[in-house]
Kinemage of the C-alpha trace (Angstrom):
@kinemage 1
@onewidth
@group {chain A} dominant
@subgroup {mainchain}
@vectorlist {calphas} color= white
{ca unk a 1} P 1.673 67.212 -32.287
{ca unk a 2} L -0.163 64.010 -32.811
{ca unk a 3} L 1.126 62.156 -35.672
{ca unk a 4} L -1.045 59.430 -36.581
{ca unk a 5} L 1.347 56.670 -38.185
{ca unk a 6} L 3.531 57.618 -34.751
{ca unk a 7} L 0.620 56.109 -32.861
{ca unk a 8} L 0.009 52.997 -34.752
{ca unk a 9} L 3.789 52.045 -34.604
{ca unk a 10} L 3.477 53.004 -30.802
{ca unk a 11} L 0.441 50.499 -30.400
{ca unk a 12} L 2.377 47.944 -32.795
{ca unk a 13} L 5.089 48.086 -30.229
{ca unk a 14} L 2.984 47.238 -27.421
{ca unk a 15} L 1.764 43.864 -29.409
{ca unk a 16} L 4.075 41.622 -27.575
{ca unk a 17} L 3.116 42.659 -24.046
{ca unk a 18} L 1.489 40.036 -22.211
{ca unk a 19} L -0.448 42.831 -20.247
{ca unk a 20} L -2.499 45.424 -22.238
{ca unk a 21} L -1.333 48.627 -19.760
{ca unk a 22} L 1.439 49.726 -22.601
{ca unk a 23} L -1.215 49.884 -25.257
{ca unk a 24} L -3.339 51.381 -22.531
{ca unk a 25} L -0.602 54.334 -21.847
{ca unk a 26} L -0.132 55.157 -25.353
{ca unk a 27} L -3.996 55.604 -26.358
{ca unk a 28} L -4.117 57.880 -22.578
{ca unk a 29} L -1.298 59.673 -24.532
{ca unk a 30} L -3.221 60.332 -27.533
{ca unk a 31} L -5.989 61.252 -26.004
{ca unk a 32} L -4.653 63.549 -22.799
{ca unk a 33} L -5.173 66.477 -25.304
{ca unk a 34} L -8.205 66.562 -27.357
{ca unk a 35} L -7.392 69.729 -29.315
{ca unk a 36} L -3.892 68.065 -30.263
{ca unk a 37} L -6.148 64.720 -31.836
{ca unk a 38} L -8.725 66.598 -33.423
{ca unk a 39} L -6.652 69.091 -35.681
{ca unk a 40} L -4.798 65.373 -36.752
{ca unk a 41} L -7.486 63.454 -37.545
{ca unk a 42} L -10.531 66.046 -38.062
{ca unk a 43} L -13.261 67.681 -36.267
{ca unk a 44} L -15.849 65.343 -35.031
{ca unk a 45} L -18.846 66.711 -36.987
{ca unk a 46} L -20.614 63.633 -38.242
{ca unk a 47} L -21.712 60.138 -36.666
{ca unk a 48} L -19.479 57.600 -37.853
{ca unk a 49} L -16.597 55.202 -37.882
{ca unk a 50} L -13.466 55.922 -39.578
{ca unk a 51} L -11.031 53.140 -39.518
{ca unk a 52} L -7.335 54.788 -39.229
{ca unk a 53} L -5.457 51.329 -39.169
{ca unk a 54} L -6.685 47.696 -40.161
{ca unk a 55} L -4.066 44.738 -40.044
{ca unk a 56} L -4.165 40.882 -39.091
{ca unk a 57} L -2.956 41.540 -35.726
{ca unk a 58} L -4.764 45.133 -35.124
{ca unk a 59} L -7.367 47.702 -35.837
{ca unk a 60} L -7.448 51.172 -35.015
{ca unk a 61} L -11.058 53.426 -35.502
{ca unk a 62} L -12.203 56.611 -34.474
{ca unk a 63} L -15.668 55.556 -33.401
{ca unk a 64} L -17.947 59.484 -33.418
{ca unk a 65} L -21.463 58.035 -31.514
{ca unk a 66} L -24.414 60.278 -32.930
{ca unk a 67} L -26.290 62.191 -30.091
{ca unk a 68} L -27.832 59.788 -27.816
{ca unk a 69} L -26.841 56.834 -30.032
{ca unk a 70} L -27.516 53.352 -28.275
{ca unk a 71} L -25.261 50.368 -29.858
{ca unk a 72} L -27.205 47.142 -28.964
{ca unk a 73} L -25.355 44.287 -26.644
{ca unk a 74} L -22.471 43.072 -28.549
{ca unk a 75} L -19.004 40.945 -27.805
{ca unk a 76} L -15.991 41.616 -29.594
{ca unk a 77} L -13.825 38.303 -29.286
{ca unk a 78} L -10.547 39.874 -29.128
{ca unk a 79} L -9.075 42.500 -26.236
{ca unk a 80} L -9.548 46.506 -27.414
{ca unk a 81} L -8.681 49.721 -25.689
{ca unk a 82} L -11.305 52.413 -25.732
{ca unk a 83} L -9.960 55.813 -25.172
{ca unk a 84} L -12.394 58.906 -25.162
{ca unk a 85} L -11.159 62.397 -26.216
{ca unk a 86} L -14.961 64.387 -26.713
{ca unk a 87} L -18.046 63.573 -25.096
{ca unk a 88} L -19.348 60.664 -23.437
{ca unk a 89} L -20.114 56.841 -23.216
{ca unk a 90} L -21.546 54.275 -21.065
{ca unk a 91} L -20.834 50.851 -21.271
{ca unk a 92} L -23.060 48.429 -19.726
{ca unk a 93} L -21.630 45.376 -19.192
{ca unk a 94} L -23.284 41.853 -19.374
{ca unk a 95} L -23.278 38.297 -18.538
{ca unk a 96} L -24.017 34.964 -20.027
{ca unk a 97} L -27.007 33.433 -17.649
{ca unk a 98} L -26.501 29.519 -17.427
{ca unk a 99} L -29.515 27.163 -18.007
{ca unk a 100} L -31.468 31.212 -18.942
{ca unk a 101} L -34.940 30.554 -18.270
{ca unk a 102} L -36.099 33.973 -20.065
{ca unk a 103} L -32.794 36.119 -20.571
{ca unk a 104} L -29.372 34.587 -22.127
{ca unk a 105} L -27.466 37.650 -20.878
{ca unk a 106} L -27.834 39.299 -17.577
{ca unk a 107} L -26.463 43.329 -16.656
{ca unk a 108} L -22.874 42.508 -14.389
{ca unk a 109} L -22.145 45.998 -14.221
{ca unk a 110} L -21.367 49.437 -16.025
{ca unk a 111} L -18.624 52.087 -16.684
{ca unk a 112} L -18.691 56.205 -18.299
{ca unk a 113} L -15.706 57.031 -19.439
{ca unk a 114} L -15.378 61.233 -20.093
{ca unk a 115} L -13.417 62.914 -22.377
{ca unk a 116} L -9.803 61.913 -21.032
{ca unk a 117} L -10.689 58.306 -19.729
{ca unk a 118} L -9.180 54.920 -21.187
{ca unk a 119} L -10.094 51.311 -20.225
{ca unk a 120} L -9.039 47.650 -21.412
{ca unk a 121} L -11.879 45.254 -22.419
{ca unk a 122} L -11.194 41.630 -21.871
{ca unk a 123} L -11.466 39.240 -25.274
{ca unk a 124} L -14.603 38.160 -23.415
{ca unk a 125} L -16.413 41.497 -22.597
{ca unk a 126} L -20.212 41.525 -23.334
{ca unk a 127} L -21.137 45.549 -23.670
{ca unk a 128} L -23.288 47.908 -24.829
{ca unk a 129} L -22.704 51.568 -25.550
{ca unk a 130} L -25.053 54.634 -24.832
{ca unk a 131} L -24.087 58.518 -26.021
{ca unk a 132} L -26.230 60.045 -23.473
{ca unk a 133} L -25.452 63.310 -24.817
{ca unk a 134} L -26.647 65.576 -27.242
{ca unk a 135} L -23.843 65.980 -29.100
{ca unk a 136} L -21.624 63.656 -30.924
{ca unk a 137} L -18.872 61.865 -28.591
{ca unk a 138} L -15.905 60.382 -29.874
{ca unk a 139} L -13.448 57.736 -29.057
{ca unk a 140} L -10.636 55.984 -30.270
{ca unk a 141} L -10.546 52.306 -30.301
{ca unk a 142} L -7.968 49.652 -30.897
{ca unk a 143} L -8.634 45.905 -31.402
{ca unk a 144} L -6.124 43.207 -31.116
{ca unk a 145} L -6.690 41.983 -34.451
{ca unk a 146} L -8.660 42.168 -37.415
{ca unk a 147} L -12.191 43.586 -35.926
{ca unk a 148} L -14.087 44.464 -39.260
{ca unk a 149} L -14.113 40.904 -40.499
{ca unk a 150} L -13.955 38.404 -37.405
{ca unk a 151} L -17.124 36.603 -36.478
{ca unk a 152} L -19.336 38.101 -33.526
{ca unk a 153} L -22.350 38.078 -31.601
{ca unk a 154} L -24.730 40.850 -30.607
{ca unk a 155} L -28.432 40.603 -28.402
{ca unk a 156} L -31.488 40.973 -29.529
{ca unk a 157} L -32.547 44.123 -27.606
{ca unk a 158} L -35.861 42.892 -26.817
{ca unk a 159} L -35.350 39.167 -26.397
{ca unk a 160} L -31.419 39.584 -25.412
{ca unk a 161} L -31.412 36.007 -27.827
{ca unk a 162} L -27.305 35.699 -29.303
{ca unk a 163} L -27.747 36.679 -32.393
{ca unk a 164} L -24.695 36.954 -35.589
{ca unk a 165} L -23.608 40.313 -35.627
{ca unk a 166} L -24.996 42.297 -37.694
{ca unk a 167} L -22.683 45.956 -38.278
{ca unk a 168} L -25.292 47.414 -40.160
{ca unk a 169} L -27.875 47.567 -36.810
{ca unk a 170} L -25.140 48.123 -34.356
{ca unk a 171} L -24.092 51.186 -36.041
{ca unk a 172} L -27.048 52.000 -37.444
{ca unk a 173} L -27.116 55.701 -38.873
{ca unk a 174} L -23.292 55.629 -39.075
{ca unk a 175} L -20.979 55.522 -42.065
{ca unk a 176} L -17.988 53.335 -42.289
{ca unk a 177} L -14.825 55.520 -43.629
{ca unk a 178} L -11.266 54.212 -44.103
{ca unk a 179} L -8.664 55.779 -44.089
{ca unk a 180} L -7.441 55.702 -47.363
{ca unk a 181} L -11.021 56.323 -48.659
{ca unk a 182} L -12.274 60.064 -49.489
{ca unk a 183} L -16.136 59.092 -49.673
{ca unk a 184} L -17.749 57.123 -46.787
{ca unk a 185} L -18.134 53.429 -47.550
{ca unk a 186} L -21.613 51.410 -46.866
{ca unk a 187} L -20.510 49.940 -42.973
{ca unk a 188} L -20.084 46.107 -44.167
């Protein structure tokens, strides 16, 4: 049975690692069986993101895309591990063009991950996210430190310009739950 505060001590223990595989091993864990996950932490019935752990040193949501949901070009500016356990999502990846002459980010490359899949994103990553489904997909992901209040950037989708981040349009149409919190919280 998944037990939740089991998980976060697991990821807690993989903190000193110089290598993000261990963290990587214990998200494939959670998310190996689906069923197990969702009658822990709830059917994924609703668009959202539901933090389940926020610390200095790490954060832990269940991110549920909407159908077809696109999240706009965005860095985090800290490592994370992204495992998926319904649905869907493709991750573009990007690169800063030097001296741009029109764009300042170019596509590098992409990655789906399935229900099942895990992958590490470097501190540096550059991604956007796609639900090409239409249903919800969900996914959970863990931050090496304190994601909901660290300064980011995200690209203008039109203009790909580095903008400030700006939660409210990158998860546009999704609430922001914590755990402790019954009612869904305006994403801040």
């Amino acid at each position: 049975m998944f037990d939740l505060d089991q998980f976060i001590a697991d990821l807690r223990a993989t903190l000193g690692e110089r290598s993000r595989q261990p963290m990587k091993e214990v998200v494939a864990r959670a998310v190996s069986d689906p069923a197990n996950l969702i009658r822990a932490i709830g059917e994924p019935e609703k668009a959202g993101v539901h933090v389940l752990h926020k610390s200095p040193d790490l954060t832990v949501m269940n991110l549920l895309w909407a159908p077809r949901q696109i999240a706009l070009p965005h860095d985090h500016r800290m490592a994370a591990v992204i495992g998926m356990y319904a649905g869907r999502e493709d991750n573009m990846f990007w690169r800063r063009v030097p001296d741009a002459a029109k764009f300042q980010i170019e596509a590098a490359s992409g990655e789906a991950l399935g229900t099942g899949d895990v992958t590490i994103l470097g501190r540096d990553i550059i991604h956007s996210v796609v639900n090409p489904l239409g249903k919800i997909s969900a996914a959970i992901h863990v931050y090496l430190g304190n994601f909901l209040e660290i300064e980011r950037s995200m690209w203008n989708a039109e203009t790909l310009v580095e903008e400030p981040y700006d939660i409210n349009a990158v998860v546009q149409g999704m609430s922001l739950q914590r755990r402790d919190q019954r009612k869904p919280a305006t994403a801040a």
